[in-house]
N, C-alpha and C positions, 0 to 999 in steps of 0.2 A: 071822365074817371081815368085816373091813372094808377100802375103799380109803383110804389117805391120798395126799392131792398134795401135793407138795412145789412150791412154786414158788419162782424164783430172786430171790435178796432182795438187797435195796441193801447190798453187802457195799465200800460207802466214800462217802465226804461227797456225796450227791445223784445219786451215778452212775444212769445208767437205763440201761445194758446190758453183757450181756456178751458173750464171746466162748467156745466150748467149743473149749478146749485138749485134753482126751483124758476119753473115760468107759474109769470103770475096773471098771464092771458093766456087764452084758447082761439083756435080758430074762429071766428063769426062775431068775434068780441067787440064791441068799438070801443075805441083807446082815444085821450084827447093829448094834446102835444104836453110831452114832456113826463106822462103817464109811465110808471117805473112797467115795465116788461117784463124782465128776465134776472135773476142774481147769478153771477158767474162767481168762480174762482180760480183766482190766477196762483203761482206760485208763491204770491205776497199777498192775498189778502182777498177778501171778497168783496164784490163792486156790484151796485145795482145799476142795471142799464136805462133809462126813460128811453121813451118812445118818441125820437127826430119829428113824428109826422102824426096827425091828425087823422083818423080814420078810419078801417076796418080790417082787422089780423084777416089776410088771408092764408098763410103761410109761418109755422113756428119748425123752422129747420133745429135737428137735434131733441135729443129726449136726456131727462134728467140724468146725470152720470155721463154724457157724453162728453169726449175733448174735442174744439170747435178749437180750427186755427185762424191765428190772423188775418182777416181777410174773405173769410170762405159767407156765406149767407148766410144770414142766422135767421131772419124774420121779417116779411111780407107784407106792407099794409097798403092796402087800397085807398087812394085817397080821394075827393071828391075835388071838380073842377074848383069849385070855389073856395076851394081850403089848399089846390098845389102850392100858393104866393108861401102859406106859412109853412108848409113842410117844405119849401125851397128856401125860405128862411133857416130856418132849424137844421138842414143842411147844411148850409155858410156855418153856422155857428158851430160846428161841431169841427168845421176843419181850419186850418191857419189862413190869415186874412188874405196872406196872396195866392193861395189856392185858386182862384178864380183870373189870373192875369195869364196873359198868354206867352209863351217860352220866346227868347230872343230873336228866333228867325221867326216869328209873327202867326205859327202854327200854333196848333189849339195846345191847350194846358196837358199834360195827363193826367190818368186818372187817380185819384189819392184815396188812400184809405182814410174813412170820417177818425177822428182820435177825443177822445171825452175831453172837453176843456178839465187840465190842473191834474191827467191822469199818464201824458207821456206827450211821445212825435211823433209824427207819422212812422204809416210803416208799409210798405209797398211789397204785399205779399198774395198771391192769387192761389195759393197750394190750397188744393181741397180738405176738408174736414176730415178727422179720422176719426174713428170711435174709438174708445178705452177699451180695452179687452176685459171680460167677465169675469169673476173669480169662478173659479173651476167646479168648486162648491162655498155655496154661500147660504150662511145657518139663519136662519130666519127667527126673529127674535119677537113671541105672541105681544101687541100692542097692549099697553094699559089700559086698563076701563079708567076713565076719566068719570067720576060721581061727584064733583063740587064744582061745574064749571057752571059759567050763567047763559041766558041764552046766544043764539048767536047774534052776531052784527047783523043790520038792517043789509040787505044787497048792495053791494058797491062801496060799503064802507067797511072796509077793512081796518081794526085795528094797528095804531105805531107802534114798531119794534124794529131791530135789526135784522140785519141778514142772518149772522148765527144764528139769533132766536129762532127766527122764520125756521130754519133746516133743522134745531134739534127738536120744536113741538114736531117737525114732519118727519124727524126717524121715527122717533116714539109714539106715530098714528094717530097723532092731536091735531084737528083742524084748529091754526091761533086764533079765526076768529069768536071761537067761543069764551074766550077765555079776557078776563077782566085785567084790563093793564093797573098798577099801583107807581108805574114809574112819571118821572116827571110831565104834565101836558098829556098822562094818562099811556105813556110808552109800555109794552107790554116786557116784560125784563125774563133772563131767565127763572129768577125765583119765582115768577108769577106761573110760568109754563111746566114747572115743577110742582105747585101745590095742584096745580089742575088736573098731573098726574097721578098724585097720593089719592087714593081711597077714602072717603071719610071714614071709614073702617076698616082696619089693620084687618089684610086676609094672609093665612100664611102659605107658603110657597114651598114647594118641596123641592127638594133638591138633591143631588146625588149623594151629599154627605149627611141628610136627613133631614126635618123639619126648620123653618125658618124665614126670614123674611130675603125675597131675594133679593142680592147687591151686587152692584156694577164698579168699577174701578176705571182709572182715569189710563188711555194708550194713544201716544202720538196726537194727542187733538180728539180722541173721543171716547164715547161710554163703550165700556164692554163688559162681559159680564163678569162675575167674580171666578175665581177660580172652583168651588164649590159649587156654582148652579150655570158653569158655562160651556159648550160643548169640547168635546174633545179634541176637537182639533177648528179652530178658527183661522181662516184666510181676510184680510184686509188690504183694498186695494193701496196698493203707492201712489197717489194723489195727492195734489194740493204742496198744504207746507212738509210734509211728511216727504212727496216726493223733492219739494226744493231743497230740504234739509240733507237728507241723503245723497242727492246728487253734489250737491256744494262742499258735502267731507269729505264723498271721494275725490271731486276734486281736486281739495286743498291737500287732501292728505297725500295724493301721487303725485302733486305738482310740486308743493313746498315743504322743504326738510324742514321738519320742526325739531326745536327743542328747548328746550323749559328749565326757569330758574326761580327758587319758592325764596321765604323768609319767613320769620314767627317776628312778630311783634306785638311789644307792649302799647296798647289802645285803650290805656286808663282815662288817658287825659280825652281823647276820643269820644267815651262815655260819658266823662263828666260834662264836656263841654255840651254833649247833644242833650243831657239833663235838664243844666243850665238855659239852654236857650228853647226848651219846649214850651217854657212860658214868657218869653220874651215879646214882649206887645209889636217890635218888626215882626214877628215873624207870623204872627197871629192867622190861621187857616193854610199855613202851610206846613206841610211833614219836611223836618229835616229828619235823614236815617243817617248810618254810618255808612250808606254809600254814598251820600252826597259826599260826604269827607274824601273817599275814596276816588270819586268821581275830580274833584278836586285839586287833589294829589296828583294825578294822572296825567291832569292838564299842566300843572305846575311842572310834572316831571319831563312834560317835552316839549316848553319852554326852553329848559333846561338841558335833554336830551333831544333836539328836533330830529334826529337821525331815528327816532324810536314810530315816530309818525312816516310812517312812508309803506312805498308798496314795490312789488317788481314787475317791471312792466315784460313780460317775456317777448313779445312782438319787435320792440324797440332795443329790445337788451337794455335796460335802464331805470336806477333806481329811482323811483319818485318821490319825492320829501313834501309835505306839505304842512306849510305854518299855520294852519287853520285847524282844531281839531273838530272833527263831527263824531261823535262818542257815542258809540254804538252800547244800547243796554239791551242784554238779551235776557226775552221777556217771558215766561212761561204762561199761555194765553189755553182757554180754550178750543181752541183750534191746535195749539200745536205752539213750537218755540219760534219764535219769530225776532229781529234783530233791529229794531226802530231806533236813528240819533236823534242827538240833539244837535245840532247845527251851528258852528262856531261855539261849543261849548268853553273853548280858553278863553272867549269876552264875557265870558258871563261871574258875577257876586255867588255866594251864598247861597241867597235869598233866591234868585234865579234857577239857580243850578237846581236846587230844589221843587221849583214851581216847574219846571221843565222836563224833570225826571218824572215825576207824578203825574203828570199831564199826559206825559207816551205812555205810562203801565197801564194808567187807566184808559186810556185810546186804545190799546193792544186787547185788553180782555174785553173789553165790550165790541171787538172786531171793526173798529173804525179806524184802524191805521192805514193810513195809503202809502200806493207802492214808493213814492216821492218822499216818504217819511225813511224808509229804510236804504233810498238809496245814499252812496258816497261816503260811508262809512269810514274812518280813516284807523280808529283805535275804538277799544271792545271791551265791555265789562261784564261777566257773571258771575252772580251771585251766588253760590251754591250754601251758603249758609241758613238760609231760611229753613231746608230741608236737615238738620242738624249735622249736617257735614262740615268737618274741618279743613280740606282742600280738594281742589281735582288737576287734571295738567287737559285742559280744555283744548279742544280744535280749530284752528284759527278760520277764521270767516276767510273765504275769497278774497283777494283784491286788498288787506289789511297786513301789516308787518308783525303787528303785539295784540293778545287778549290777554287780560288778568283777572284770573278766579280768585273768588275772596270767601273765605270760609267763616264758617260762626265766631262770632266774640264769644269766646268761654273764658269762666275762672280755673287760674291754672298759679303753679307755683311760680316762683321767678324772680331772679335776684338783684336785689337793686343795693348799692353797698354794701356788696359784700354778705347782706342779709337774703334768705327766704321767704318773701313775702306771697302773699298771693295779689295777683294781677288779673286784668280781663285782656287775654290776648286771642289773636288772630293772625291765622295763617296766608300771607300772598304769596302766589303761581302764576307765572307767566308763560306762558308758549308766544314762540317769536320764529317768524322765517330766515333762520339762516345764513340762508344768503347776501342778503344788506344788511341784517344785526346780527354783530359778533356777540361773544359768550359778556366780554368785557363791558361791550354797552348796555346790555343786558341785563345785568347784574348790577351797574351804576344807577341804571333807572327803577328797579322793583327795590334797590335799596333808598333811592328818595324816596320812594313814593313808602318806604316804613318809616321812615324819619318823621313826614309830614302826619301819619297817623300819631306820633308818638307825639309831636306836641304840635296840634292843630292849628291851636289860637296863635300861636309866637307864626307859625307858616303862614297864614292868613293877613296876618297883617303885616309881614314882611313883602307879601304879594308876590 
C-alpha cells in the first residue's frame, strides 16, 4: 500500500489558485481512476477535478469556500500494491510527456506540478494554501422545503449535471440527487433544480414591506434576495469571476488611458437583411443576430485598420499588432461576466461567425467555458442592448487595444434625402488605449464599422 497526493495544478494560463466549489468524496471513500473528486473555481470558470489514482481518500485538504494555491495538497488517496502501475499511469498522463526524462547533466528530472491535459502548463509552485477570509457577518438565508422532488438516486449513482448546477441546488439546501434531470441523456439542468425548489403550493412569505411571495434578484453571478425581503445590510465575498472582474478594471483602468469614440447609425438594411436570411435554407439551425453583423464589421474593420488590433506590451515598451483577430464576446453568464473568443474570427463566413458566436454564449451560461476559450483575446464586443440600452463607454479588457459596445436597434427619426423618415438605428462606442491608438484611428475604424452596418449585403460580398 502506498500514499499518492494529489496536488492542485494550474488548470489555466499561469493561474495560481483556486477556489473549492463542492467535494464530492469524503474521507474512507473508495474512488476508481478518473472518478470526478472535487469542483474548483478559478478566476475563469469552474473545472471538475477526476481522481489520477485508484483507491481510498485518505486525506481531503481544504473545506468548501477555501482558496488552495498552485501547488499546495489538495487530496490523499491510498492506493493498493496492485493498482500503484495505474495510478503511476495516470500520473504520466496528467504531466507533459518529457516530464519523466532526466535534465542534460544526467541528474534526476525535477519535480513538476501534474497540469489537467487541454487545461494550461505546468507551473512550479510549492507556496502553501491560504484560506479566504470570512465575511465578518454573513446572513444566512432559511433553505426551501423541496415538496416535488422524486426519490433519491440509488448509492453511488449520482445524477448528470454541471458544476454550476451542482453549487446552486447546494446554496439553496437541495441535495441534486433527489431531483429528476429532464435534460439531455437525462442531465439535471438548472430549471430542473428550480421546480424542485417551488412548493407545489404557493406559501406566502412575509417580508419587511408586508405580505408576498419572496424574490431574489440576480448580483455578480448570484441570487440574492430582493430588496423588500433581504437583510439590511449583506456582505459577499470577492471571489471567483467577481473577483477576476474587478481586479482586471483596476487594472486596465490605472494602467491604460482610455478614451472613447461613439456613432448613431442607420441599420435598416441590417434588419432587413437578418429578416431576409432567417429563413434562408443555408442557414437553417443557426441564429444570425445583428451582432454577427457587428461582429463582422469589426473584422472587416481591422483588415482595414490593423493598428486597431494590438496591445502594449509595458515590459518590452512595444506596440503589438496582430493580423489574426480572436474576438472576444463578453457574455453575461450565471456565474458572472466572463469574456470567451472566437479564434481567428477574420477567417471565418457568415454562416460561421454565427455558429461560433452561439456556440461560446451557450458554453458560457451552462458554465463550460474553459480557461483556453477566454484566453488571447485581441479585440472585444458587448452587447449592452439586450438590456434596452442605447450605449455605454465600456472598460477595456486587459492586454486588448479596442472594445465596442453596441446598443439596442431602435426606431427613431432620421433623414435620408433631405426627408424625415423613421429608421431602426443604433448606437456604436468604442474605448481604446491611447497610447498605440490615436483619436484619428479611432474614429476611422467605429466609422467603417457604421458603414458596414448601414449596407451589410454590398460589405459582405465586397469582402
Amino acid at each position: 500500500m502506498s500514499e499518492k497526493i494529489f496536488e492542485l495544478p494550474d488548470v489555466g494560463e499561469g493561474l495560481v489558485e483556486a477556489e473549492i466549489v463542492e467535494w464530492k468524496v469524503a474521507v474512507g471513500d473508495v474512488v476508481s481512476l478518473n472518478q470526478p473528486l472535487v469542483d474548483i473555481e478559478t478566476a475563469k470558470a469552474v473545472v471538475e477535478l477526476p481522481s489520477p489514482y485508484a483507491g481510498v481518500v485518505r486525506a481531503c485538504h481544504g473545506e468548501v469556500g477555501d482558496v488552495m494555491t498552485v501547488g499546495s495538497p489538495l487530496f490523499v488517496v491510498e492506493v493498493a500494491g496492485d493498482t500503484a502501475d495505474t495510478a503511476d499511469t495516470a500520473d504520466t498522463d496528467l504531466a507533459p510527456a518529457d516530464s519523466a526524462s532526466s535534465d542534460d547533466d544526467g541528474s534526476a528530472p525535477a519535480r513538476r506540478t501534474p497540469v489537467l491535459v487541454g487545461y494550461g502548463v505546468e507551473q512550479e509552485d510549492t507556496t502553501p494554501a491560504r484560506r479566504r477570509p470570512r465575511a465578518s457577518r454573513e446572513v444566512a438565508t432559511p433553505a426551501p422545503v423541496a415538496t416535488n422532488t422524486v426519490a433519491p438516486a440509488p448509492v453511488g449513482l449520482a445524477p448528470r449535471s454541471t458544476p454550476p448546477v451542482r453549487l446552486y441546488a447546494k446554496q439553496h439546501g437541495l441535495d441534486i440527487a433527489t431531483v429528476t434531470g429532464t435534460g439531455r441523456d437525462g442531465l439535471v439542468t438548472r430549471e430542473d433544480v428550480e421546480r424542485a425548489l417551488t412548493p407545489s403550493t404557493p406559501t406566502a412569505v412575509m417580508g419587511r414591506g408586508g405580505s408576498g411571495a419572496a424574490a431574489t434578484s440576480r448580483f455578480v453571478g448570484r441570487d440574492i434576495a430582493s430588496w423588500r425581503d433581504g437583510p439590511l445590510e449583506e456582505r459577499i465575498p470577492v471571489t471567483g469571476v467577481l473577483r477576476s472582474m474587478s481586479e482586471a478594471m483596476v487594472r486596465s483602468a490605472f494602467t491604460a488611458p482610455h478614451a472613447a469614440v461613439w456613432v448613431r447609425v442607420d441599420a435598416t438594411r441590417t434588419v432587413d437583411l437578418l429578416a431576409s436570411l432567417a429563413s434562408h435554407p443555408a442557414l437553417a439551425g443557426v441564429r444570425v443576430s445583428p451582432l454577427t453583423v457587428v461582429a463582422m464589421a469589426m473584422c472587416d474593420g481591422a483588415r482595414h485598420y490593423p493598428g486597431i488590433n494590438s496591445s502594449f506590451d509595458d515590459e518590452a515598451h512595444e506596440v503589438v499588432v496582430r493580423r489574426r483577430v480572436n474576438l472576444g464576446i463578453a457574455a453575461n453568464t450565471p456565474r458572472g461576466l466572463i469574456v470567451p473568443n472566437v479564434k481567428g474570427a477574420d477567417q471565418l463566413d457568415l454562416a460561421s461567425m454565427a455558429a461560433q458566436l452561439n456556440e461560446l454564449v451557450d458554453r458560457a451560461r451552462a458554465g463550460t467555458t474553459t480557461p483556453e476559450a477566454m484566453a488571447g483575446t485581441t479585440l472585444t464586443i458587448t452587447n449592452v442592448g439586450p438590456f434596452a440600452v442605447d450605449g455605454a463607454v465600456p472598460v477595456l479588457p486587459p492586454g486588448t487595444g479596442a472594445i465596442v459596445a453596441v446598443g439596442r436597434i431602435a426606431k427613431a427619426p432620421w433623414v435620408v434625402d433631405d426627408q424625415v423618415v423613421v429608421r431602426h438605428v443604433v448606437e456604436l462606442s468604442m474605448s481604446f488605449d491611447h497610447r498605440q491608438i490615436d483619436g484619428a484611428l479611432a474614429s476611422q475604424f467605429i466609422a467603417h464599422v457604421g458603414r458596414f452596418l448601414e449596407d451589410p449585403a454590398l460589405a459582405l460580398l465586397l469582402g
